[in-house]
MIDREN-887135 format. One record per atom (N, C-alpha, C): residue number from 1; x, y, z negated; atom name; residue in one letter. Coordinates in steps of 0.001 Angstrom, whole numbers, plus 500000, padded with zeros to 6 digits. Layout:
N
NUM;X;Y;Z;CA;a
...
This chain:
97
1;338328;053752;863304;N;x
1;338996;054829;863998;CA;x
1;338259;056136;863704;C;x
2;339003;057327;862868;N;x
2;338649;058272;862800;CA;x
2;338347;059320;864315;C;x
3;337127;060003;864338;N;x
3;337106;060701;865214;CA;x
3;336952;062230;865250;C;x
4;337380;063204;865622;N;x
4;338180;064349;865902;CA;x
4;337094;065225;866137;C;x
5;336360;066282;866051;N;x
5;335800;066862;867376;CA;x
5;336005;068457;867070;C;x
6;336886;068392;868235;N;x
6;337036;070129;868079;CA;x
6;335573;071061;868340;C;x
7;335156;071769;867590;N;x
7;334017;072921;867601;CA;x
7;334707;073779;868513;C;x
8;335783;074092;868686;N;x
8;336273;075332;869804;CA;x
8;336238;074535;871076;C;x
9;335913;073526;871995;N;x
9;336026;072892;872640;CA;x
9;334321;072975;873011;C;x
10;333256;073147;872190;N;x
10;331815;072816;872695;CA;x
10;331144;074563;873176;C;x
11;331550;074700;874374;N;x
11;330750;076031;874760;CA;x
11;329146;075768;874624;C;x
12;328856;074868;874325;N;x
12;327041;074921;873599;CA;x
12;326464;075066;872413;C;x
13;327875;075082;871280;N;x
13;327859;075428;869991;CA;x
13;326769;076325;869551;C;x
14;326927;077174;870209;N;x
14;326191;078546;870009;CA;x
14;324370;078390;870225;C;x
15;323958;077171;870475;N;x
15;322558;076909;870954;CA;x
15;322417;075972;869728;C;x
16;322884;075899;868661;N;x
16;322445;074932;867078;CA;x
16;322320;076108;866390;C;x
17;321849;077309;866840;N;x
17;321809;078580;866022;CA;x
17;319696;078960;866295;C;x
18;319090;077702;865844;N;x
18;318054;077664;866123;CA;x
18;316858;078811;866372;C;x
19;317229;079891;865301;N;x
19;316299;081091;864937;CA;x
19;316876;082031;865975;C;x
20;317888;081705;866370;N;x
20;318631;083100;867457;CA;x
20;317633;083353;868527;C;x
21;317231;084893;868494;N;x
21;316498;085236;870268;CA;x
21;316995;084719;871517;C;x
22;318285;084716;870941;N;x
22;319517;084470;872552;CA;x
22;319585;083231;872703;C;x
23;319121;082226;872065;N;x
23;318717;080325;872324;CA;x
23;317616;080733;872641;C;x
24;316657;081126;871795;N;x
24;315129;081095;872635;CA;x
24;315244;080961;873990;C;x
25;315678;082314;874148;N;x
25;315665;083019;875663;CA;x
25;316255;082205;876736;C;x
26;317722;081277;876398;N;x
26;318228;080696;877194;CA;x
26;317515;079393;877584;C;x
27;316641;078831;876357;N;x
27;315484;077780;876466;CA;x
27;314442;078386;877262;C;x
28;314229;079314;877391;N;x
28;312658;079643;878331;CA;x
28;313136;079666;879297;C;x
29;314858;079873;879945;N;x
29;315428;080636;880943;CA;x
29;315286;079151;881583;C;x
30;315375;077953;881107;N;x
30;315907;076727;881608;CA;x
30;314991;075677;881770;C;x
31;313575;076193;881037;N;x
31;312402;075467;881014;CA;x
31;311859;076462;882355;C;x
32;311910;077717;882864;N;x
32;311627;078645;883828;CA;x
32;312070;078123;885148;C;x
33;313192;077746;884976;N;x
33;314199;076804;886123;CA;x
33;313595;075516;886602;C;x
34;313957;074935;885163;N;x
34;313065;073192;885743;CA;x
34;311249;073104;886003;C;x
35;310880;074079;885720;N;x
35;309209;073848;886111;CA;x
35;309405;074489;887402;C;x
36;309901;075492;887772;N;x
36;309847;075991;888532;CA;x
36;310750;074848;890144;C;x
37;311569;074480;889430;N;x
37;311577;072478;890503;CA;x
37;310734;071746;890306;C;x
38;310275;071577;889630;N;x
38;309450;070433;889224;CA;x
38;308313;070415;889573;C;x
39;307539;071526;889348;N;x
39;305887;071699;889212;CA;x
39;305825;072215;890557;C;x
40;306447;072210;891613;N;x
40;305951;072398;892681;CA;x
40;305514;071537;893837;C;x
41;304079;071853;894938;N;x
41;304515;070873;895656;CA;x
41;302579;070143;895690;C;x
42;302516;069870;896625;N;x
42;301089;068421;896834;CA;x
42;301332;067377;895714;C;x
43;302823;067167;895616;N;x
43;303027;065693;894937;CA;x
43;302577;066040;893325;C;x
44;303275;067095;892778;N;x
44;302931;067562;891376;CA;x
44;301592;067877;891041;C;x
45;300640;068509;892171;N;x
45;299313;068596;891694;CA;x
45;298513;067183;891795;C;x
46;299007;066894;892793;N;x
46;298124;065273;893026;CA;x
46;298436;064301;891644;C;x
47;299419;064095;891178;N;x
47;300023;063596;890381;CA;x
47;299306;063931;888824;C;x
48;299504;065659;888842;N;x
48;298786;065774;887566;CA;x
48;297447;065660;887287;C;x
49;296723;066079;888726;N;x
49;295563;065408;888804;CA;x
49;294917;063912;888266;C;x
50;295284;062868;888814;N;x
50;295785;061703;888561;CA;x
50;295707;061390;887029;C;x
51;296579;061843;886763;N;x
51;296859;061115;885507;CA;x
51;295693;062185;884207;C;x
52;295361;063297;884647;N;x
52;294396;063623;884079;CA;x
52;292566;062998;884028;C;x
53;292681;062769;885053;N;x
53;291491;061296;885341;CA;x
53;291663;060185;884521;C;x
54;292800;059969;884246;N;x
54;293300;058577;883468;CA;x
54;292861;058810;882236;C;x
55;293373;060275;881469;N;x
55;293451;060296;880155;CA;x
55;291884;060970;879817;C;x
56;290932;061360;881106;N;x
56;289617;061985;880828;CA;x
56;288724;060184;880924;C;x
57;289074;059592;881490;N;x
57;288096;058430;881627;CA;x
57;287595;058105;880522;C;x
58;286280;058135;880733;N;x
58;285146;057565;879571;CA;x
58;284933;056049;879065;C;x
59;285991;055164;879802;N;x
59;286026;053771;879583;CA;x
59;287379;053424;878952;C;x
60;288036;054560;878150;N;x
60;289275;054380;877809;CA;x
60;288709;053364;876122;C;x
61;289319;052324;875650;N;x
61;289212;051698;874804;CA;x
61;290085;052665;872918;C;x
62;289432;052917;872287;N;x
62;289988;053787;871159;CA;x
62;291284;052302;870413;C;x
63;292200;052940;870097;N;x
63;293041;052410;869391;CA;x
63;293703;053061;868366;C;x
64;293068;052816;867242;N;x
64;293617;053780;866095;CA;x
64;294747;053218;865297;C;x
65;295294;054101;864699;N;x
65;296813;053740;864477;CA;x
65;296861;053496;862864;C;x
66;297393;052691;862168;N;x
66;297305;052529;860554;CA;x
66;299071;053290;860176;C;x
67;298697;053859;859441;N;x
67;299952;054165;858831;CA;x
67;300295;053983;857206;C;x
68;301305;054254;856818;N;x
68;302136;053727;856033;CA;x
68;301002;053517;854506;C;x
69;300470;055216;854529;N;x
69;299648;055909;853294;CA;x
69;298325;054816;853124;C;x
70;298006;053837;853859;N;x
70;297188;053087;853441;CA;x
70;296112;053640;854676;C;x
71;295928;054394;855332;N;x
71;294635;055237;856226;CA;x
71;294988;054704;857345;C;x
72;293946;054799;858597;N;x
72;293950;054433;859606;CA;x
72;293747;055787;860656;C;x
73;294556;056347;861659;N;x
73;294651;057841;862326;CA;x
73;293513;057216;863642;C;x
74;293007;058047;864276;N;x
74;292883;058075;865877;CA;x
74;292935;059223;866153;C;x
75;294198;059672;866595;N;x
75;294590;060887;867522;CA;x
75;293805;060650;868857;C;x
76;292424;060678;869174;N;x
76;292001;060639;870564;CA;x
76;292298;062100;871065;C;x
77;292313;061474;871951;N;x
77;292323;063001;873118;CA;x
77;291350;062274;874555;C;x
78;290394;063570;874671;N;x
78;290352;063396;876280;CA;x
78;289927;064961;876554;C;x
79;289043;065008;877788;N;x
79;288155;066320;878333;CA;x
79;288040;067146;877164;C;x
80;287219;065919;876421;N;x
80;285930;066937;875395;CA;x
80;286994;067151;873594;C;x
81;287922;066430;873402;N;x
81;288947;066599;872267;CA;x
81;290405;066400;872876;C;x
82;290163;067953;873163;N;x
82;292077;068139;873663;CA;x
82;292689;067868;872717;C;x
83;293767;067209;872791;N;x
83;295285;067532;872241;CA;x
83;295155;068492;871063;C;x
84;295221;069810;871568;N;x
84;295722;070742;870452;CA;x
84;294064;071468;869392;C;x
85;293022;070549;870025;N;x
85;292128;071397;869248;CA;x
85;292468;071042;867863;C;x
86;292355;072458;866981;N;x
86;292721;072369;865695;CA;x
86;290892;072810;865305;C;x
87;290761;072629;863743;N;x
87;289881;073515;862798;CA;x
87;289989;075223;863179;C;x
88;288718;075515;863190;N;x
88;288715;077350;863229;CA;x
88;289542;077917;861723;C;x
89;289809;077400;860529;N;x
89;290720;077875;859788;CA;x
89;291740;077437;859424;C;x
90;292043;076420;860284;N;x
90;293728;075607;860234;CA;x
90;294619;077039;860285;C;x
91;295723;077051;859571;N;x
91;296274;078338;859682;CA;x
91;297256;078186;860691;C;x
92;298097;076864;861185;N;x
92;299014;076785;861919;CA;x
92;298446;076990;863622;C;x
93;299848;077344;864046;N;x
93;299322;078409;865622;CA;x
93;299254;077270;866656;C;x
94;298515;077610;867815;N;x
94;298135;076191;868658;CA;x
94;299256;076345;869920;C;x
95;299888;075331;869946;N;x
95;300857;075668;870946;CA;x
95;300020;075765;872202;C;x
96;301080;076358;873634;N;x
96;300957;077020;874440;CA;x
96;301144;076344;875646;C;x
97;300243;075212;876372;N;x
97;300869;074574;877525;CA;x
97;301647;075177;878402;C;x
């Protein structure tokens, strides 16, 4: 069964226009919205608290990952190797929690 899909029918069309300011904007407008429900509250700090203890614990067991290229990765993260630490001349930009 062939299927149909009218483009004049998707009023979200206009948000697959990736480089546009006016998607940006409507993405920050909606990520502004839901944190702004979300991240509020005893429960959200306790919570992020929490699970930041989890991922800082010093008894966490390393599990490194093998991939395809023949090498073996360990993306660790804790306290002392965040997430986004890059090299001082990595040229790519460090995202922005």
């Amino acid at each position: 069964m062939d299927t149909v899909i009218d483009n004049a029918d998707d009023e979200f069309r206009w948000l697959e226009s990736l480089d546009a300011e006016t998607v940006a904007e409507w993405v920050r407008d909606r990520n502004r919205e839901t944190f702004g429900t979300v991240a509020i509250g005893d429960t959200f700090t306790g919570r992020t608290s929490e699970i930041r203890q989890v991922l800082d614990a010093g008894d966490r067991i390393p599990y490194p990952g093998w991939r395809g290229d023949g090498h073996y990765y360990n993306f660790w993260t804790d306290a002392a190797h965040p997430p986004w630490a890059v090299a001082a001349d990595d040229p790519r930009p460090v995202p922005q929690a």
